[in-house]
C-alpha positions as CSV (number, residue, x, y, z in Angstrom):
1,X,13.0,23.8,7.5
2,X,16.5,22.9,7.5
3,X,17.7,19.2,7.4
4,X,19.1,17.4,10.1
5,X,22.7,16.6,10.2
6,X,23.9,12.7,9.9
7,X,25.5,13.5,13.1
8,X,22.1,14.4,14.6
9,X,20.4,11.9,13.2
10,X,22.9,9.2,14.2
11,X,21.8,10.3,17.7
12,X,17.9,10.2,17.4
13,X,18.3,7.1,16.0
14,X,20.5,5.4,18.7
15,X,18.2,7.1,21.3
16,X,15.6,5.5,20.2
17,X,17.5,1.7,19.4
18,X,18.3,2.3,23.7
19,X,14.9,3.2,24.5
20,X,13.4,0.0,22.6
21,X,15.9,-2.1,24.4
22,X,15.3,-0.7,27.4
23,X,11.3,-1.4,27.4
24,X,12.1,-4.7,26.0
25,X,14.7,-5.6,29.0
26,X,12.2,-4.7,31.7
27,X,9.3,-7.0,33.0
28,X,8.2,-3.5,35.1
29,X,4.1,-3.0,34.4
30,X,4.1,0.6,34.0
31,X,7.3,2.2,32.4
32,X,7.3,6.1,31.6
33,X,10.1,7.9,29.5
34,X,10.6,11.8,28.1
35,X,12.1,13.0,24.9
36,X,12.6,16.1,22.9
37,X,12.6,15.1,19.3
38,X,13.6,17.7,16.7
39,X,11.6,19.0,13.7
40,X,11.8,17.3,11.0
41,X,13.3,13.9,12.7
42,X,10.9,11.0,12.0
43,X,11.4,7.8,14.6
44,X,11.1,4.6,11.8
45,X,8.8,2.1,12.1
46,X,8.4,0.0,15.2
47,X,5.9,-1.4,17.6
48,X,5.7,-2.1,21.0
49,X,4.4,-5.4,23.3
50,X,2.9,-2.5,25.6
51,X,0.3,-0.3,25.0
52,X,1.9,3.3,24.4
53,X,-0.1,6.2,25.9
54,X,2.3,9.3,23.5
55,X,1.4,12.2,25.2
56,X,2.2,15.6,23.0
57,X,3.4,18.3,25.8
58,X,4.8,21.2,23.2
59,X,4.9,21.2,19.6
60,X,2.8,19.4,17.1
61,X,3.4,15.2,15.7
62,X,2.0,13.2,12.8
63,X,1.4,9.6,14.1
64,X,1.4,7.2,11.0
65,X,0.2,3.6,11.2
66,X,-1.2,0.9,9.3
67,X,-4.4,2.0,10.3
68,X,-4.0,5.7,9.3
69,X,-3.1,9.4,10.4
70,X,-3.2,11.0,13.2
71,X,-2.7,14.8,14.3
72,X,-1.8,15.0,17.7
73,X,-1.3,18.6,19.1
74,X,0.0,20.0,22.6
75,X,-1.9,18.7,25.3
76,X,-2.9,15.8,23.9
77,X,-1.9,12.2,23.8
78,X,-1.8,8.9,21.6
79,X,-3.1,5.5,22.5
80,X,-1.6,2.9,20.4
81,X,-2.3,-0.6,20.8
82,X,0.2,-3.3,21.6
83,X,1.8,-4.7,18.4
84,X,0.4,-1.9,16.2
85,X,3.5,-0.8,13.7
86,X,3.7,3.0,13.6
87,X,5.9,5.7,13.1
88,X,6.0,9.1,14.5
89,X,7.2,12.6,12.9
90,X,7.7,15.8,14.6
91,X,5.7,18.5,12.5
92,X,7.9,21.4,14.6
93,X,10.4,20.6,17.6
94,X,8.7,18.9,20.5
95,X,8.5,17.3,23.9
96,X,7.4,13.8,24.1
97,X,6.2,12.3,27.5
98,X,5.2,8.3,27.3
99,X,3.4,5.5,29.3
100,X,4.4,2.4,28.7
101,X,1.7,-0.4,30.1
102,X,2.3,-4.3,30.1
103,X,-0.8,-5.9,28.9
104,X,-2.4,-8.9,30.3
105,X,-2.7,-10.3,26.8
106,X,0.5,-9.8,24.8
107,X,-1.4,-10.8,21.3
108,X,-1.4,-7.7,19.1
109,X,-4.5,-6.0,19.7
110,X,-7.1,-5.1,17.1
111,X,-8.0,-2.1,18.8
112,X,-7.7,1.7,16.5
113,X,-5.3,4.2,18.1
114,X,-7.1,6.7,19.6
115,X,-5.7,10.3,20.5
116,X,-7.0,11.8,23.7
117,X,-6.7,15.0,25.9
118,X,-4.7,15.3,28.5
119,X,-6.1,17.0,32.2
120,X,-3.9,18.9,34.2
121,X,-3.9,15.9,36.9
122,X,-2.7,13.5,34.1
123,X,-0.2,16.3,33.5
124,X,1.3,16.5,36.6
125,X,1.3,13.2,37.9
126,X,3.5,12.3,34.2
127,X,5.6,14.4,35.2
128,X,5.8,13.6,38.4
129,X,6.2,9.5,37.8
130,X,9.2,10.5,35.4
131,X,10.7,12.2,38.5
132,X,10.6,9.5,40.3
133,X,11.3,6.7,37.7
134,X,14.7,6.3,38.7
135,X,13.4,5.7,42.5
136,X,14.6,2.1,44.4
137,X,12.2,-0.8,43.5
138,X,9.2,-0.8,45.8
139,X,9.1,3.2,46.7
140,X,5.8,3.9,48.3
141,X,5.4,7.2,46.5
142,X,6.4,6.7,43.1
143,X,3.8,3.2,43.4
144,X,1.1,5.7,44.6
145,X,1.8,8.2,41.9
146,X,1.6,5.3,39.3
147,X,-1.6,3.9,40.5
148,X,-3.2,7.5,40.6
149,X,-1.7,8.5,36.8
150,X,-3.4,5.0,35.8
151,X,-6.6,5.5,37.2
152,X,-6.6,9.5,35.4
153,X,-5.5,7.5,32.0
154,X,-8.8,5.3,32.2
155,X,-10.8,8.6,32.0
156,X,-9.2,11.0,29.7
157,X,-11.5,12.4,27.1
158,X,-11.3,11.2,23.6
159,X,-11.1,13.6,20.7
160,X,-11.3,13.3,16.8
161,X,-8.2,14.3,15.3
162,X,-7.9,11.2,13.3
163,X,-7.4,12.5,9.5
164,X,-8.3,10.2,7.3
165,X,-5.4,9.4,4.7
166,X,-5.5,8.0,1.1
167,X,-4.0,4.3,-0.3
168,X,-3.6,5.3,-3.3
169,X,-0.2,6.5,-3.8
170,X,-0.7,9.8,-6.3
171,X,-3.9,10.8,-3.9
172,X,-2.1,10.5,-0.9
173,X,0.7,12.7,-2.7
174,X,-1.4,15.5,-3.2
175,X,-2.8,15.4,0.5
176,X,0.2,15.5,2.1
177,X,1.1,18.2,-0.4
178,X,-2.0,20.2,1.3
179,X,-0.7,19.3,4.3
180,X,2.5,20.9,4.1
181,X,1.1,24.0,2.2
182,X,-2.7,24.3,3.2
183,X,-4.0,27.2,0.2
184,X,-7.6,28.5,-0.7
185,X,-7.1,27.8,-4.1
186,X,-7.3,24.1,-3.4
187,X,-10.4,22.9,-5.7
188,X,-11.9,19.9,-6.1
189,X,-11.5,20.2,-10.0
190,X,-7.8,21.5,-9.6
191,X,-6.9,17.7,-7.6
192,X,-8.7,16.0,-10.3
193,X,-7.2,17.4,-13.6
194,X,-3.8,16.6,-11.4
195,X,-4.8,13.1,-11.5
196,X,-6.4,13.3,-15.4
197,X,-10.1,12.3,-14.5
198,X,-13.2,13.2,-14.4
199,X,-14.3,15.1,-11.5
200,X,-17.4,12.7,-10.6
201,X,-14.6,9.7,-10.4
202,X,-12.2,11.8,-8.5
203,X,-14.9,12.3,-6.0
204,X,-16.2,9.0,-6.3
205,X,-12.6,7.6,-5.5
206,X,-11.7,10.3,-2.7
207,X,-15.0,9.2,-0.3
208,X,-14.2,5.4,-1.1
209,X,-10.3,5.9,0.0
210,X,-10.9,8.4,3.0
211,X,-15.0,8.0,4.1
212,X,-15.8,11.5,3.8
213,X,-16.2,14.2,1.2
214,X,-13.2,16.3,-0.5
215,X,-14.6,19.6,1.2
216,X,-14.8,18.0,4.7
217,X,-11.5,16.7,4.2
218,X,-9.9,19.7,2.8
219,X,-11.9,21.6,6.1
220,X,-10.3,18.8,8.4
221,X,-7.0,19.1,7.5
222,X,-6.8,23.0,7.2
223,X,-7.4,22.7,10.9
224,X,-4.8,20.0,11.0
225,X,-2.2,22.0,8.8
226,X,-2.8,25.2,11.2
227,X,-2.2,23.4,14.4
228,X,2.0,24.2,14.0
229,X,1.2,28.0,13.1
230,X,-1.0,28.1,16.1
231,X,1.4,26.5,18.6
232,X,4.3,29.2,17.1
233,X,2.0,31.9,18.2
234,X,0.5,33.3,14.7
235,X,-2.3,35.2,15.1
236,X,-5.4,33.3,14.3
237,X,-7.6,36.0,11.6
238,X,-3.8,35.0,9.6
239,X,-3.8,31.3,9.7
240,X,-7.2,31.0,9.2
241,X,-8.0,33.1,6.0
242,X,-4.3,31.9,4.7
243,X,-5.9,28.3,4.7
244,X,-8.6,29.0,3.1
245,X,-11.4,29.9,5.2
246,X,-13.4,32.6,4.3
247,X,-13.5,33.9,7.9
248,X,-12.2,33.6,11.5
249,X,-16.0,32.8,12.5
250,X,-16.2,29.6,10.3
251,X,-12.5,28.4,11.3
252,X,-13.3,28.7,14.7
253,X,-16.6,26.6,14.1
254,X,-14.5,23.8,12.7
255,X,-12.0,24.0,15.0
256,X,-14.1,24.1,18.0
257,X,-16.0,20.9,16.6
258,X,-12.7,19.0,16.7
259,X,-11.2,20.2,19.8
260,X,-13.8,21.0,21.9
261,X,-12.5,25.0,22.3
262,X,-11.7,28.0,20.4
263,X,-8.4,28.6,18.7
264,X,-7.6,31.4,21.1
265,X,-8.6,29.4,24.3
266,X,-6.5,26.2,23.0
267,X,-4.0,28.3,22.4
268,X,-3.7,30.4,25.4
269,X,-4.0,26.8,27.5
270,X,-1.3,25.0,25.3
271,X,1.6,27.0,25.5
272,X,1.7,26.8,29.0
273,X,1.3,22.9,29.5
274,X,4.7,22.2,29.0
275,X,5.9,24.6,31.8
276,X,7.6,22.9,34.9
């Protein structure tokens, strides 16, 4: 992955400085904006006083927050809660569609960010309301196609694609590691001669810092790791035995018990959500 140039940066960085302003300078109770981040370009640390529905239309974004990690592929979107600090980083170049809501209650709220998936109606009518957001104040239809997006939010279908993330700074190290590089020949004993102990205290120490076993975790985040490979079209029988499954059958078990579908059928109904 190459790095991105100062120059490039410079203007990721004042997009985003204008588009906190902007939210900030408007008392409107629905705000929606669109963005097409590179790869590799993290936006830093910042937090909203609305809650932020981040919906994912192509490519593939960590969300990280003071409350964990979380995946979030094509198709689906983020709900973060007002005053929750969070960063985001674009796994592979993306586009970025976002609600903004006013709450009644501005106190930062102690609700988890949650990622959801995104319906075709919820789709279009995004779409749609950024069409129209630059429309006079009071336009019948862009109101109507507010209210309508709103009322699809409320029922959008939540899936599990938190991945639970390490405090402690050299275990959190090699996860990302895994991450970034997903292999078979990740081993349980391997991570804990990395960290010089025992192999009953490493996996004593991984299920207190993350709440499930090292195999679960290593079987979450293969999916996780494989969601950018996916989205660039690889074929599937390659990503999944180069992350370490020992056949397409069992990654598409795992992956249809976090997203609800094959590989093949998210795939095939991904690459085509962000069309116009």
């Amino acid at each position: 992955m190459e790095k991105l140039s100062q120059k490039l940066l410079a203007t990721l960085e004042r997009d985003h400085e204008q588009n906190m302003l902007w939210m900030e300078g408007s008392n409107a109770g629905v705000l929606v904006n669109s963005s097409e981040p590179p790869q590799g370009y993290t936006v830093p640390w910042h937090h909203h006083r609305r809650t932020q529905l981040l919906c994912v239309f192509s490519g593939v974004v960590l969300i990280l927050t003071t409350r964990g990690r979380l995946m979030v592929p094509p198709g689906h979107a983020l709900f973060i809660p007002v005053g929750l600090e969070h960063s985001v980083e674009m796994l592979s170049d993306v586009s970025i569609k976002s609600v903004y809501v006013m709450p009644s209650d501005p106190t930062p709220s102690a609700e988890a960010p949650r990622v959801v998936e995104v319906t075709d109606l919820a789709r279009s009518l995004l779409l749609e309301a950024i069409r129209l957001r630059e429309a006079p104040l009071g336009n019948r239809k862009a109101e109507l196609v507010l209210s309508l997006l709103m009322e699809e939010i409320s029922t959008l279908e939540e899936r599990p694609l938190g991945l639970p993330f390490p405090s402690d700074r050299r275990l959190a190290a090699l996860c990302r590691d895994y991450l970034a590089n997903p292999t078979p020949n990740a081993r349980l004993d391997n991570w804990a001669e990395k960290l010089a102990i025992s192999r009953r205290t490493f996996t004593r120490q991984f299920r207190k810092e993350t709440g499930i076993s090292f195999t679960t975790w290593r079987q979450q985040a293969s999916v996780f790791a494989c969601l950018p490979q996916l989205a660039e079209g690889q074929p599937v029988t390659n990503v999944a035995l180069e992350a370490g499954y020992e056949s397409v059958a069992a990654f598409t078990t795992m992956f249809r018990r976090m997203l609800g579908t094959s590989p093949r059928t998210y795939m095939v109904n991904r690459w085509s959500f962000d069309r116009p």
